[in-house]
N, C-alpha and C positions, 0 to 999 in steps of 0.2 A: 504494500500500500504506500502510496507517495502523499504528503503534505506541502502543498505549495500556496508562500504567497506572494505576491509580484504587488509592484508599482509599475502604472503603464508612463510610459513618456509617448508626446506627442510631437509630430514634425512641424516644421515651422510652418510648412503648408499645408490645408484640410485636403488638398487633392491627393497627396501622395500618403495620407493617413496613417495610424498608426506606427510609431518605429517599434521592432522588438528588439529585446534587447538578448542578444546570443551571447552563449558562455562558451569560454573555450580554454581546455589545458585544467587544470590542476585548480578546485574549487577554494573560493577564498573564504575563510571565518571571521566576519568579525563581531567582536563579541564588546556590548557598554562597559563603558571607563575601563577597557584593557586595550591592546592593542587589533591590530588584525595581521593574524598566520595564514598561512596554507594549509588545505588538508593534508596529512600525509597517510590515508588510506588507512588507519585505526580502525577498530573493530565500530568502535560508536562515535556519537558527537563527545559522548562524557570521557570517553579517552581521548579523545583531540586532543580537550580543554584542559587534561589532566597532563598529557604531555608538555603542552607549552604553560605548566606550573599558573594556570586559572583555578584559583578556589572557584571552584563547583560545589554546590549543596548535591550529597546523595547518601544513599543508605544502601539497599539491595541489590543492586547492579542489575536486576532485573526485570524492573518493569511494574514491578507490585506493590512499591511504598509512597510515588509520587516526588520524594525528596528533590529528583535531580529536576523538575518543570523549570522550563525556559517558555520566554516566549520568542519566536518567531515572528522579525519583522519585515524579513525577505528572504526569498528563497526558496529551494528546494530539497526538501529532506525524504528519505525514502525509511523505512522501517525494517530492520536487523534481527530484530525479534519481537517477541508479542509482549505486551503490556497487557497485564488487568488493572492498572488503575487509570478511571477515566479522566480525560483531559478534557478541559472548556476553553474555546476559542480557541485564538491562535498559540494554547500551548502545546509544549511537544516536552518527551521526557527523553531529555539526551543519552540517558542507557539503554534506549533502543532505537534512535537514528541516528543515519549517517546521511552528509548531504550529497545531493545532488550536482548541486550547483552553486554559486557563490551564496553566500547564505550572513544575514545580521542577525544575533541574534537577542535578546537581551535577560541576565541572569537575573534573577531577584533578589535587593536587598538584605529582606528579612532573613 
């Protein structure tokens, strides 16, 4: 199952409509008040984050305590394994996806 959410941009002219915007090569993460990395093909997004030393909130590594919710504010994230805890809106629980595509994401405070 894939999660996506996009911002469209529009061209400077209505005739030639819509620009999309194509990803290409090696998906970029950026994630509030850290930097932005590259994926380097980790199992999930919560090991990305874990690689380039981002406190990340998580508990279970699997999908069932909700700890690790992010919310997704672009992008595209695909699903690694199944989650039972349900997510509202644009959250996504970084121990069970990996992105797609360039992807922002943002971690919660609390």
């Amino acid at each position: 199952m894939k999660w996506q959410m996009t911002t469209s941009t529009t061209s400077t002219s209505e005739a030639e409509g819509p620009k999309e915007q194509v990803m290409s090569g090696i998906p970029r993460i950026k994630v509030n008040h850290y930097s932005t990395f590259f994926y380097q093909y980790e199992f999930s997004l919560l090991d990305a984050l874990e690689a380039q030393e981002i406190p990340a909130p998580y508990n279970c590594r699997g999908g069932y305590c909700g700890c690790c919710r992010v919310r997704l504010i672009e992008g595209e994230v695909e699903e690694v394994q199944d989650a039972l805890y349900d997510t509202v809106g644009d959250e996504i629980l970084a121990c069970c996806m990996k992105p797609v595509s360039h992807v922002e994401i943002e971690i919660p405070e609390d």
